[in-house]
C-alpha positions in Angstrom: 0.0 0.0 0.0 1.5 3.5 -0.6 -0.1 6.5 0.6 0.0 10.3 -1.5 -0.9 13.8 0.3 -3.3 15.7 -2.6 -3.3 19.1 -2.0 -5.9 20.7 -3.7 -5.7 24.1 -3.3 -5.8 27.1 0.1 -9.0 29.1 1.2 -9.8 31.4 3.5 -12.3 31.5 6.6 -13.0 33.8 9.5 -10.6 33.2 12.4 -13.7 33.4 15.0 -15.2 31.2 13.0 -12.8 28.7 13.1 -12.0 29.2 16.6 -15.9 29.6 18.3 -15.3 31.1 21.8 -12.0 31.3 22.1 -10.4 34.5 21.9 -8.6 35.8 19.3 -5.3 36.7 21.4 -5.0 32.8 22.2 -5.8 30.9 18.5 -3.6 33.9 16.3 -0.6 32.8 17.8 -0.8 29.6 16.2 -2.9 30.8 12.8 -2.2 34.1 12.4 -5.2 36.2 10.9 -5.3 38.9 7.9 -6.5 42.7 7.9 -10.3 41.2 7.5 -9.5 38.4 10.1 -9.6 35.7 7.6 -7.1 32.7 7.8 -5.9 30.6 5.6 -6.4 26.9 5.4 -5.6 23.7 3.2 -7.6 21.3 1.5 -5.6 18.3 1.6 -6.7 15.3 0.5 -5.4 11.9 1.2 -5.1 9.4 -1.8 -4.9 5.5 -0.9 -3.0 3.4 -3.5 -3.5 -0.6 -2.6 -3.4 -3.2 -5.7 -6.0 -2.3 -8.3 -8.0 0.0 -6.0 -7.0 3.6 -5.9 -8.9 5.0 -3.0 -9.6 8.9 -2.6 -10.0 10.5 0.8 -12.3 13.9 0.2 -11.3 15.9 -2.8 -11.5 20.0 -2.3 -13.9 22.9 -3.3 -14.0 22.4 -7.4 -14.6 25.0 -9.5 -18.4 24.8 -10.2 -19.7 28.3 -8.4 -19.7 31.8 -9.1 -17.3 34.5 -9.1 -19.5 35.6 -6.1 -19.0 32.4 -4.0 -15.5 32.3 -4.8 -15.0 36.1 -3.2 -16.2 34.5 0.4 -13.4 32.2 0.2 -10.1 33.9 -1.2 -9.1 30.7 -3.1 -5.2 30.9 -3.5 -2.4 28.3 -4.0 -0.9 26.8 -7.2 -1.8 23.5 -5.9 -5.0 21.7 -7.9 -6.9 18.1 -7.5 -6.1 17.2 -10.8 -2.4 18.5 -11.0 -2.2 16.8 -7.6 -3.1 13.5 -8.8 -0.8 13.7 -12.1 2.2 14.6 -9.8 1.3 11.4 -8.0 1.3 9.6 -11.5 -2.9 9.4 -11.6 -5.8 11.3 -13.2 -9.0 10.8 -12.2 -10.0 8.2 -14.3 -7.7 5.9 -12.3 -9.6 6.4 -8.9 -11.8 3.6 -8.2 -13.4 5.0 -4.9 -14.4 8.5 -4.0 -14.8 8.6 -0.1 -16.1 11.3 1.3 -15.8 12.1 4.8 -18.7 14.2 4.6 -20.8 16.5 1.8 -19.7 20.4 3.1 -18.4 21.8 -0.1 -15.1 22.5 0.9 -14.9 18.2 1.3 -17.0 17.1 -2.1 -16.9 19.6 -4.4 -14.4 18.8 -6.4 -16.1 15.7 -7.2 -18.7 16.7 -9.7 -18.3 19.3 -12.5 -20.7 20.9 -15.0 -19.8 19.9 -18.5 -18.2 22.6 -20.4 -19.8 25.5 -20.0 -23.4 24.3 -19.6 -24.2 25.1 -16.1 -27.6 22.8 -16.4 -25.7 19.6 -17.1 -22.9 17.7 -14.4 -20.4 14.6 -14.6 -18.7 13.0 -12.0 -15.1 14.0 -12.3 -14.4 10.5 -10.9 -16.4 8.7 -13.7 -15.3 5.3 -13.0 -15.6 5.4 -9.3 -17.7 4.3 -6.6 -18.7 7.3 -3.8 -18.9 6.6 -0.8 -21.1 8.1 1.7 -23.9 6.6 4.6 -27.2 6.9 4.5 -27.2 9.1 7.7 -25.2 11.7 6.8 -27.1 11.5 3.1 -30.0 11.9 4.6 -28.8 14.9 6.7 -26.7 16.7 3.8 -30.0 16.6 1.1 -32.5 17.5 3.8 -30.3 20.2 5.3 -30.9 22.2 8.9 -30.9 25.6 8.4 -27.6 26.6 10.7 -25.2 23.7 7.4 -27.9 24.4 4.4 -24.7 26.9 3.1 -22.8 24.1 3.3 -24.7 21.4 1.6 -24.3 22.4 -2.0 -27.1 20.4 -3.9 -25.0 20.4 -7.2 -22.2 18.8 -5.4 -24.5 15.7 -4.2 -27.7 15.1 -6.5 -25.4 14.5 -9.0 -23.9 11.1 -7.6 -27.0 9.6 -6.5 -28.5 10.6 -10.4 -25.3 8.7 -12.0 -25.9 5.6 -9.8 -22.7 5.7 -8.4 -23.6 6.8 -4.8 -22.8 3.7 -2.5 -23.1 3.8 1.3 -21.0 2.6 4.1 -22.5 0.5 7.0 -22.1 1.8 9.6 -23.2 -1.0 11.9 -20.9 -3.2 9.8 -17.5 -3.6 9.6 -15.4 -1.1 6.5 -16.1 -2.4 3.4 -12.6 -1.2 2.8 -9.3 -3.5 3.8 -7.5 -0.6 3.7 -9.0 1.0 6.6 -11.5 1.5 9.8 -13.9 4.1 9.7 -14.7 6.2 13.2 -17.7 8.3 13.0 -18.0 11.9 15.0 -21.5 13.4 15.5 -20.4 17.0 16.5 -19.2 18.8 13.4 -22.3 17.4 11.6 -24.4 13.8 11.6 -22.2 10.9 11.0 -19.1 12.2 9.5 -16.9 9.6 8.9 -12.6 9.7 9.7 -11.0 6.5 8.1 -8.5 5.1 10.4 -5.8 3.9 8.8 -3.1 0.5 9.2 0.2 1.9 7.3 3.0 -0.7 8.3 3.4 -0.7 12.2 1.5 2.7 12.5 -1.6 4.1 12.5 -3.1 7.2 11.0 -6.0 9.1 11.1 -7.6 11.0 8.6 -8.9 14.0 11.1 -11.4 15.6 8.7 -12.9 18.4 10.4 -13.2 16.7 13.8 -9.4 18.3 14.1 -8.7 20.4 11.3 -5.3 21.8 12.5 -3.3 21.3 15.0 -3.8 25.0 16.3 -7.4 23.0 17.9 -5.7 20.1 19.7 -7.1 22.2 23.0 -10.3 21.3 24.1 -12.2 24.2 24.0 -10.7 24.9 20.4 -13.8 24.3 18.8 -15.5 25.7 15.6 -18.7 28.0 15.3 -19.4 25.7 12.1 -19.9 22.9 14.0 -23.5 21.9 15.0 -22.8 20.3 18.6 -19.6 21.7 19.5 -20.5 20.5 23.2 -20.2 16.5 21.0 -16.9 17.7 19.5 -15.6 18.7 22.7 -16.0 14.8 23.9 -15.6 13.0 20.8 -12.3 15.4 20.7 -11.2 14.4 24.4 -12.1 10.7 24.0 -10.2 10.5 20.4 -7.0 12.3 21.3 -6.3 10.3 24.8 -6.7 7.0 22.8 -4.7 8.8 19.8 -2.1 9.8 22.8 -2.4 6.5 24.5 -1.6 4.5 20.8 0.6 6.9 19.2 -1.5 7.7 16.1 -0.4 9.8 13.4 -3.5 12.6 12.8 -3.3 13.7 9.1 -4.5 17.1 9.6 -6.7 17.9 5.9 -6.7 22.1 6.6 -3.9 23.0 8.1 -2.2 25.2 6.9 1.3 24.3 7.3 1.5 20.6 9.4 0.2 17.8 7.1 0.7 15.6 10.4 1.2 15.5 13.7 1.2 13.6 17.2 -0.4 14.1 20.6 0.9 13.6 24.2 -0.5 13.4 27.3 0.7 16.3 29.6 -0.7 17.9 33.0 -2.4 20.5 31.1 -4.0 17.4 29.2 -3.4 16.1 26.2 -1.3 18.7 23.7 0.8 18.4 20.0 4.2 16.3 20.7 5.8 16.3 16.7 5.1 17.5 13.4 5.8 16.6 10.2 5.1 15.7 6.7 3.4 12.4 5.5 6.6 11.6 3.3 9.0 11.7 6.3 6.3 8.6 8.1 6.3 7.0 4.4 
């Protein structure tokens, strides 16, 4: 099995956003804000390379809304999915699974575009994959609450279910990957799914937006996005004393600088010990 990072491009978000009650004179040291207080943040994607299946872990923003969409964001970078992939020796044709660890735009929408310029007609940009989803978090991302409707893009997600290529992960089962485990958090939204990964003698984590830097290893580091930050704060504690207790490497998919990192316990509780980048694990 070898394992590639996919970076597929840098936004921008509101620091207090990111943050939720925590003040801005504690979370800037560690991601430093602009004149507007945006930050920026990665989209980093994780692609899974294992005999003839070529697994993709979330793949960006795309390129499907308007100039006015766009402006929120303050897309920047030279990094791209599909320049990603082709530095990895892939194009999309090649992936065999799209699996998504949930359906907030800046996770799936790379994985449907409109065809040429015809905004009333979309193709999978994966066409000869399977995505992967659960029927939970389906069922919470097309029948949206108002506080994630934003987020929940419906040209992002009809789309796969149209091309009958939508498959869903049970959750009572065990993975219908080899490749990996699948942990569910509730917090950030309904069933979001983190594949837990066996890489040799190690084990690494796919964090997703249960930990999307390590700027929010502290507890109370929690984002205004999220719908039950009081869940994410004990999903968070339970995860990072078993991640501390096992040594697991968290791939971290927006931050901005640290692909990966580990925790340790301390008497504060449990805080970053390393960083580093996937390739120096690999």
């Amino acid at each position: 099995m070898h394992l590639h990072v996919i970076n597929t491009g840098n936004f921008k978000l509101d620091g207090g956003a990111m943050f939720g009650v925590v003040p801005k004179s504690l979370w800037q040291r560690t991601n430093p804000a602009d004149d507007n207080n945006m930050c920026t943040w990665a989209m980093r994607s994780l692609l899974i390379e294992d005999g003839d299946r070529l697994i993709l872990i979330d793949n960006g923003i795309g390129d499907k809304q308007d100039a006015k969409f766009f402006s929120y964001y303050y897309l920047h970078g030279e990094d791209s999915l599909d320049s990603s992939l082709k530095k990895a020796g892939f194009s999309p044709d090649d992936v065999t699974d799209m699996f998504m660890t949930h359906l907030h735009f800046d996770h799936c929408g790379g994985g449907v575009d409109y065809v040429g310029d015809n905004q009333d007609k979309l193709a999978l940009h994966f066409k000869n994959a399977s995505y992967w989803s659960n029927a939970d978090h389906w069922e919470w991302a097309t029948k949206p609450n108002p506080r994630e409707k934003a987020s929940f893009l419906k040209e992002n997600i009809l789309p796969i279910e149209e091309s009958g290529h939508l498959k869903h992960v049970d959750l009572k089962s065990s993975s219908p990957f080899s490749q990996f485990d699948i942990i569910t958090a509730d917090g950030h939204t309904d069933k979001q799914m983190l594949p837990k990964i066996k890489y040799k003698d190690k084990t690494i984590v796919f964090m997703a937006d249960l930990l999307p830097s390590a700027g929010h290893i502290p507890l109370p580091y929690v984002m205004g996005y999220d719908t039950r930050p009081l869940k994410t704060m004990s999903e968070k504690a339970a995860f990072l004393e078993e991640a501390a207790e096992n040594e697991y490497i968290l791939f971290l998919e927006h931050d901005p600088i640290n692909e990966c990192c580990t925790v340790k316990k301390t008497d504060r509780g449990v805080r970053l010990d390393k960083t580093f980048s996937l390739n120096e694990i690999l």
